[in-house]
C-alpha positions in Angstrom: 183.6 245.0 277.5 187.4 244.9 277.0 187.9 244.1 273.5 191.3 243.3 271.6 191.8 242.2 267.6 194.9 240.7 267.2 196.3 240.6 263.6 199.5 241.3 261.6 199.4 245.6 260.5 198.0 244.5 257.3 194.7 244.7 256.6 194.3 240.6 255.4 192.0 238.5 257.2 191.2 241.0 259.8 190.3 244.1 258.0 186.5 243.2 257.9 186.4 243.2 261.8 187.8 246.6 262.1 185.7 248.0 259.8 182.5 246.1 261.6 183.7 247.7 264.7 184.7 251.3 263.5 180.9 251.0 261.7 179.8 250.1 265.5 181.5 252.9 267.0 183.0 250.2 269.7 186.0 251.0 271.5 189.0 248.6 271.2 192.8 247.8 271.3 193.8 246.9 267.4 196.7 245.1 268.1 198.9 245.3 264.8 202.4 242.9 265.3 204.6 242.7 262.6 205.8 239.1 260.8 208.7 238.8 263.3 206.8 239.2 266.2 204.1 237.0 265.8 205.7 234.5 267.6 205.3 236.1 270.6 201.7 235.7 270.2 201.6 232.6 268.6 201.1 230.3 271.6 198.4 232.3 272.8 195.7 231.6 269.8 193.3 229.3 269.7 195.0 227.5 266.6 198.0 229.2 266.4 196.7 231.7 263.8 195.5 235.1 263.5 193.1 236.8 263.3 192.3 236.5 267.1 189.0 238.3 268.8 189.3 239.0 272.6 186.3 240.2 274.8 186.6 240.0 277.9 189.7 237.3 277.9 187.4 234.9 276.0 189.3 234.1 272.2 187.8 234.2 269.2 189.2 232.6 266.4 188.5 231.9 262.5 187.9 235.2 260.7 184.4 233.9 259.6 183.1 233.4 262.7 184.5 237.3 264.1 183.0 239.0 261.2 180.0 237.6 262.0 179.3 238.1 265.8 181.0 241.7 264.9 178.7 242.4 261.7 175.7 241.2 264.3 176.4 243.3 266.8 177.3 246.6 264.3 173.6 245.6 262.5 175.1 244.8 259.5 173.7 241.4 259.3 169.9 241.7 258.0 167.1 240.7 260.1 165.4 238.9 256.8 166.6 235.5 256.4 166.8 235.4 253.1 169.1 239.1 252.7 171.1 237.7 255.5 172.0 234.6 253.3 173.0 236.9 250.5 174.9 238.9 252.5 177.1 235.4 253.5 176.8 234.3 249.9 178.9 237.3 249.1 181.2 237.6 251.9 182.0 233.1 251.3 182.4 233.9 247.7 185.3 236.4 248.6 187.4 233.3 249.3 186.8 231.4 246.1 187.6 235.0 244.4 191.5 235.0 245.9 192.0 230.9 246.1 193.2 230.9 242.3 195.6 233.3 243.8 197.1 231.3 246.8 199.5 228.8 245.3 201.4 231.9 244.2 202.0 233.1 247.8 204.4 230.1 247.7 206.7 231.1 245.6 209.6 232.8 246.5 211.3 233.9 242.8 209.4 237.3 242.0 209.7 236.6 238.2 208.7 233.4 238.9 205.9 234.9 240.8 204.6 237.4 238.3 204.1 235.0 235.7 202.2 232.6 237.8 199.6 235.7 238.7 199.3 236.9 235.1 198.1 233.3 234.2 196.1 233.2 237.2 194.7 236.4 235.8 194.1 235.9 232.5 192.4 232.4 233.4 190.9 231.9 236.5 190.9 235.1 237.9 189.2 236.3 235.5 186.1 233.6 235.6 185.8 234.4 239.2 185.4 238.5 238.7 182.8 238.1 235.8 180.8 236.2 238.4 181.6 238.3 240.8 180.1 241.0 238.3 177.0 239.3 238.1 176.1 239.1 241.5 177.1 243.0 242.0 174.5 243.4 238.9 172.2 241.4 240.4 171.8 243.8 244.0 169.2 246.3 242.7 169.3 248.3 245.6 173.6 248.9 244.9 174.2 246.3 248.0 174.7 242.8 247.8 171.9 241.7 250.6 169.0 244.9 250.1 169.5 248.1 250.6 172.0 248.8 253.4 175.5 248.0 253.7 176.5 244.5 255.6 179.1 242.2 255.9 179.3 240.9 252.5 179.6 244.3 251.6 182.7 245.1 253.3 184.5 241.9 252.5 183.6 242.8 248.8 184.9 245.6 248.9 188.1 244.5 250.9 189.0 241.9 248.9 188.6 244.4 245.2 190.6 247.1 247.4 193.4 244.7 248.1 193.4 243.1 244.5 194.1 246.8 243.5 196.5 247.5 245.8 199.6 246.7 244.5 200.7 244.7 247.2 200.2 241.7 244.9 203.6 241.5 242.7 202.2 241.4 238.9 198.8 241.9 239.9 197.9 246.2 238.3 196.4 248.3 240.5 194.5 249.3 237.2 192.9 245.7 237.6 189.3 247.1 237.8 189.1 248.6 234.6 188.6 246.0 232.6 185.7 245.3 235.2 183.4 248.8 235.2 180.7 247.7 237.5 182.8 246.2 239.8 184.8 249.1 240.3 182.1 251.5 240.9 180.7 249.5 243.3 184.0 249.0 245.2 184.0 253.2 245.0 180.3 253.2 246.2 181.6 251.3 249.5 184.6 252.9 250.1 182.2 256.5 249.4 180.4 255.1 252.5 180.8 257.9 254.9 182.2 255.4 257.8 184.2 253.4 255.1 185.4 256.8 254.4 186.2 257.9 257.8 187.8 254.9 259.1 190.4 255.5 255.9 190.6 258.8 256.9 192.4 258.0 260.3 196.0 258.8 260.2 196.9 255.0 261.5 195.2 253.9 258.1 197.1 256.0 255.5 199.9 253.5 254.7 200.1 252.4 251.0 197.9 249.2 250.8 195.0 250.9 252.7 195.1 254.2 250.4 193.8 251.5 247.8 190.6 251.2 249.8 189.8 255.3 249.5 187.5 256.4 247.3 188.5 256.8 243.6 191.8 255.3 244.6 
């Protein structure tokens, strides 16, 4: 199958679908544009947003619905009902863990900015990563589904790895401190050996992504 992933060169929304299809070993084009080119592929998506899937020129859009038919197709969706809802109860929660952080994007004054996030922090924020806590404490077997990596997993540990990034203005890359079992387990997945090798690849070594190493 020819299969494209189109997506702005950060890793975002679309970060979760690589990594399903690096797990996979599945060849494809990763089409990275930058913010002043999307308008040459604007017109072409579904809803005029991105992430888009391509196989076979049939479009795929919503970054749910990708991560999914990806995560299936890598087996990182359990067979068990039940582990298979767990998994999605962890990769839905990922969005209620940066929504507090959204209103922020808006505005344009970095000072401005960074005071909004620290109060998103020290409020919100900060509900959302002691439940997030919780439901790390709660997978016995160090995954958030059973025993084996899937896609709440990766979207987990995507979501920590970009809070820690420093590409959030007033947002530490020392974050995870304060939050112990949260950042081992974000190490534990990015210790995966194909987590690991897929942020071993030269095209990956740009300053978000070296976030999403292990013992970043």
């Amino acid at each position: 199958m020819a299969i494209k992933l189109y997506y702005f060169g950060l890793p975002g929304r679309a970060e979760v679908a690589r990594l399903c299809l690096h797990i996979a070993g599945t060849d494809f084009e990763d089409l990275r544009f930058s913010f002043e080119d999307w308008s040459k592929f604007k017109a072409k998506m579904p809803f005029g947003q991105a992430p888009v899937l391509e196989v076979d020129r049939k479009l795929l859009a919503q970054s749910a619905a990708i991560d999914r038919y990806l995560a299936a197709k890598a087996g990182l969706v359990p067979e068990d009902l039940w582990q298979a809802a767990l998994a999605d109860q962890a990769y839905c929660y990922c969005h209620d863990l940066m929504q507090p952080l959204y209103d922020t994007f808006k505005i344009k004054e970095l000072d401005e900015k960074i005071a909004a996030r620290k109060a998103v922090l020290d409020g919100p924020l900060k509900d959302k990563l002691a439940h997030a806590t919780k439901l790390v404490e709660a997978a016995a077997d160090g995954y958030v589904a059973g025993p084996t990596l899937s896609h709440g997993d990766l979207h987990l540990f995507s979501t920590l790895s970009t809070l820690t990034s420093g590409w959030l203005d007033g947002v530490p890359k020392d974050l995870l401190d304060s939050y112990p079992v949260l950042k081992a387990y974000r190490n534990k997945i990015a210790s995966h050996p194909k987590v690991k090798a897929y942020y071993e690849k030269a095209e990956n070594d740009d300053d978000v992504r070296r976030a999403y190493k292990p013992d970043a």
